[in-house]
C-alpha positions in Angstrom: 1.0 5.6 17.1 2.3 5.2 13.3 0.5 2.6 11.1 3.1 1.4 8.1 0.4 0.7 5.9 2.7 -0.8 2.9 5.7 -2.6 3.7 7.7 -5.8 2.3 8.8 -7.2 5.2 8.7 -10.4 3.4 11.3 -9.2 0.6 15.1 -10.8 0.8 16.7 -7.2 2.0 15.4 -8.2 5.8 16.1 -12.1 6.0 18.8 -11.6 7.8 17.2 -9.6 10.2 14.0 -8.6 10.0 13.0 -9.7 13.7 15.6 -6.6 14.3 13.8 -4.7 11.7 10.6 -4.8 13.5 11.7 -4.1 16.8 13.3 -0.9 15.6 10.2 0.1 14.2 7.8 -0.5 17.2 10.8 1.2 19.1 10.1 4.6 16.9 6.6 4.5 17.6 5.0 2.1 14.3 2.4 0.5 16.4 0.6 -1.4 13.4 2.4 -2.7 9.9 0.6 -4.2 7.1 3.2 -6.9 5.0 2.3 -7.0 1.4 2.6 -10.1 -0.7 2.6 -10.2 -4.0 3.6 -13.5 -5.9 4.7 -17.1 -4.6 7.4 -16.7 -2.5 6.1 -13.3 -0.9 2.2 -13.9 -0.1 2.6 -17.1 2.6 5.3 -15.2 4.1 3.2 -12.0 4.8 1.0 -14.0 6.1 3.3 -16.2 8.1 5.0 -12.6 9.8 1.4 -11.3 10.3 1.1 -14.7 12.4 4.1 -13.7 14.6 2.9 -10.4 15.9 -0.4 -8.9 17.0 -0.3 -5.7 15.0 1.0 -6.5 11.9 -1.5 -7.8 8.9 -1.5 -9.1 5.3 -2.3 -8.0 2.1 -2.2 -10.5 -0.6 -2.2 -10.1 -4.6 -0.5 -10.7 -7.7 1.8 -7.7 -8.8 1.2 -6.2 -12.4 4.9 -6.3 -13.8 4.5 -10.3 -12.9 0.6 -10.5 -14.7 1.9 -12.7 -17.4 2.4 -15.5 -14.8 -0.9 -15.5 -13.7 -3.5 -18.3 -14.2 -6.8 -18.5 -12.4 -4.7 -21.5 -10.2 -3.3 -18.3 -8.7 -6.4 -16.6 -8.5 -8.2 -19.2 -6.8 -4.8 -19.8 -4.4 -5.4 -15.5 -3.6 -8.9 -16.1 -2.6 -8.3 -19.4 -0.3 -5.7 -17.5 1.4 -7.8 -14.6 2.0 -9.6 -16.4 4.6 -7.1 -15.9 7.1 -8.0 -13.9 10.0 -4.7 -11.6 9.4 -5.6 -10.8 5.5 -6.8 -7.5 5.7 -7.0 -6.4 2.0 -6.3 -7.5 -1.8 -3.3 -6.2 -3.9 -1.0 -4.8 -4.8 -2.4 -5.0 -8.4 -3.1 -2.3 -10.7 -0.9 -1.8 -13.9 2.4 -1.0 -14.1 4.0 0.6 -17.8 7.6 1.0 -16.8 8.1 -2.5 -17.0 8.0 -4.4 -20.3 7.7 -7.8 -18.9 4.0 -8.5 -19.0 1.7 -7.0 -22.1 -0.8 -3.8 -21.3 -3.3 -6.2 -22.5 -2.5 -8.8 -19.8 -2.1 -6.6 -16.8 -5.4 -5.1 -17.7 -6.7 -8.1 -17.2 -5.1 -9.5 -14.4 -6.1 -6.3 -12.8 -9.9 -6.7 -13.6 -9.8 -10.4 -12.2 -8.5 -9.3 -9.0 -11.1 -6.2 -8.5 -13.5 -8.5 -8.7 -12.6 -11.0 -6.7 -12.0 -8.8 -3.8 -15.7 -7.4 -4.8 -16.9 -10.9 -4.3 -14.7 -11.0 -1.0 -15.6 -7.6 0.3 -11.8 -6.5 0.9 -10.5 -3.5 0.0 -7.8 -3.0 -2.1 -4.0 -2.1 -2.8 -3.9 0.0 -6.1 0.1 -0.6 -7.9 0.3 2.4 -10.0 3.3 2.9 -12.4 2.8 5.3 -15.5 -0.9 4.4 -15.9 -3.4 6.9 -14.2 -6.1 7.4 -16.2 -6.2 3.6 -17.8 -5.9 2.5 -14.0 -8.9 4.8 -12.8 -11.0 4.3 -16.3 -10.7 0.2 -14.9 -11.8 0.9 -11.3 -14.6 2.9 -12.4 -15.8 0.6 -15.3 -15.5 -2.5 -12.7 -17.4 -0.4 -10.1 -14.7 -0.6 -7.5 -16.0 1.9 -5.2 -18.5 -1.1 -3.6 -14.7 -2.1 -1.6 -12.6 1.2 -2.3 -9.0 0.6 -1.1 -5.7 2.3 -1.2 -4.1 4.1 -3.7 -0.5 3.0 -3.0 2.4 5.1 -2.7 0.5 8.0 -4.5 2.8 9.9 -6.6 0.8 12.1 -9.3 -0.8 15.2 -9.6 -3.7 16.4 -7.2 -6.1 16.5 -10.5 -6.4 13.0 -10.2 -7.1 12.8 -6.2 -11.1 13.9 -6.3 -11.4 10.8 -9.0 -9.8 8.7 -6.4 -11.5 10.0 -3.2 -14.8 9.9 -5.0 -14.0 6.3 -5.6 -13.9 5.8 -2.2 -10.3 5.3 -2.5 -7.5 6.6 0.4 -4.7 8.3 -0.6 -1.1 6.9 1.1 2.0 8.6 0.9 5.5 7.7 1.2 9.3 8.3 1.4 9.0 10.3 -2.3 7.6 13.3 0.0 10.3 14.0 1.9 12.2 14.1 -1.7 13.4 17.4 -2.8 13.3 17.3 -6.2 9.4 15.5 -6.1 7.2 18.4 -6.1 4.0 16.3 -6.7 3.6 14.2 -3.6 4.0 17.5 -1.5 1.1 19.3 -3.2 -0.7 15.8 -3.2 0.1 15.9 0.9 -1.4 19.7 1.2 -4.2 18.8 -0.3 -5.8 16.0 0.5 -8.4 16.0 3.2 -6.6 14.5 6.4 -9.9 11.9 7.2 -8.3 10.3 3.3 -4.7 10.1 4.5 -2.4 7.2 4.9 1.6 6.7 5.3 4.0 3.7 4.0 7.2 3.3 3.4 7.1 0.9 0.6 10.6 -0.7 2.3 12.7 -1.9 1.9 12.6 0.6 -2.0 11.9 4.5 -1.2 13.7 5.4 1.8 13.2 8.8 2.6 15.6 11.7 3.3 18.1 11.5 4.5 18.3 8.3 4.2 17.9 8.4 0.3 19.3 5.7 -1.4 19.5 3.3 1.3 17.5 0.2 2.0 14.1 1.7 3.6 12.6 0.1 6.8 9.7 0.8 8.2 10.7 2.7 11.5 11.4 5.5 8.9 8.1 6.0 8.1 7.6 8.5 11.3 9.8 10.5 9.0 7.2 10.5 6.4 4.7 11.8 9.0 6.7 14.6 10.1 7.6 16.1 6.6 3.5 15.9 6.1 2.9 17.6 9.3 5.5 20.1 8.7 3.3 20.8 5.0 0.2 20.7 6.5 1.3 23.2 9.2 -0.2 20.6 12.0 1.7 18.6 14.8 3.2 15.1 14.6 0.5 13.5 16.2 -2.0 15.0 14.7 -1.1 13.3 11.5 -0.3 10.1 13.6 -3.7 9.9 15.0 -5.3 10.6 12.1 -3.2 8.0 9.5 -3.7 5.8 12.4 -7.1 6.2 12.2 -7.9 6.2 8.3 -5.9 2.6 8.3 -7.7 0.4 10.8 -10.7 1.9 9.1 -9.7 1.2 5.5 -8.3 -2.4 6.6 -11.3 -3.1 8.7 -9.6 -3.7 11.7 -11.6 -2.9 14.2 -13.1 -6.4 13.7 -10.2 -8.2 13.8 
């Protein structure tokens, strides 16, 4: 049992087969899948693949690089949306300063609208992090985001930062970058945190992980996420199976789906 608790199953790399794409991946053992929406053409069809199969789930929210095109209209569309029996969290949002395309100022607020509407929802959410730790944990702390907690998505900075996170009640989710050679930080990050705060993506169809570098990422390949953990952490496959598994309908709240 692997749950791939971040993938864009809804992106244009897997229209022309992403039924395929999912059968592969329950083939190598990902029971559960959680789609990730993230602007208008992406959030109603997470939802609408959630709606196909049993054990895949939604996350809807309005991407930081895209904050600029945000208007409550969207905000209130986000919320009416997250009624749906499938929606199991809020994001990704967060702040993303790679990008140039929507102002610091604006994604900061963006960000703030969505913590709190996922406050008012009781959802946890999907933290988007790009080149912005500390402003990104100064906002979750100063809008009190611990009441949900969430997911710190595709975690990829140094284990300084992980107590703030876990203290924020906050899970940590790793990805393809750990099985990167030259990407030190995620396999400390994997070492260290405790295994009862552990969670495994593959960001796909972006990220694939060795050996498959470079090439479009789906989410079948996330089992090799959990064995370069396991193999750090000195513990079996399974263990870090079960235990991702685990963390994931927890954090998602699916047991009362």
């Amino acid at each position: 049992m692997l749950f791939d608790t971040h993938v864009h199953l809804n992106a244009w790399q897997f229209k022309e087969d992403r039924e395929e794409t999912i059968q592969r991946a329950f083939d190598a053992g990902v029971t559960h899948m959680t789609v990730v929406g993230f602007d208008h053409e992406t959030i109603p069809l997470a939802i609408e693949i959630a709606e196909q199969y049993e054990t895949i789930y939604a996350a809807i929210g309005w991407h930081p690089v895209d904050a600029i095109d945000m208007t409550d209209k969207e905000l209130t569309w986000i919320e009416e949306l997250s009624e749906h029996p499938k929606v199991v969290a809020i994001g990704e949002m967060g702040l993303d300063y790679h990008w140039d395309k929507s102002p610091k100022d604006v994604q900061a607020e963006v960000f703030r609208k969505q913590i709190r509407l996922a406050k008012k929802l009781d959802m946890p959410i999907i933290i988007h992090n790009r080149e912005a730790t500390e402003d990104i944990i100064q906002i979750l702390e100063e809008e009190k985001a611990h009441t949900v907690g969430g997911i710190m998505h595709c975690y990829n900075d140094s284990v300084q930062y992980v107590e703030r996170c876990l203290d924020m009640n906050f899970y940590i989710s790793l990805g393809g970058p750990v099985t990167f050679k030259n990407a030190p930080l995620p396999k400390e990050v994997a070492k260290e945190v405790p295994l009862d705060r552990l969670l495994i993506e593959t960001d796909a169809p972006y990220l694939a992980p060795h050996p498959n570098r470079g090439k479009r990422n789906e989410p079948a390949y996330v089992k090799l996420v959990a064995e370069k953990i396991a193999e750090l952490r000195g513990i079996t496959l399974e263990e870090v199976a079960e235990a991702t598994t685990k963390n994931a309908i927890h954090v998602y709240n699916i047991e009362s789906k």
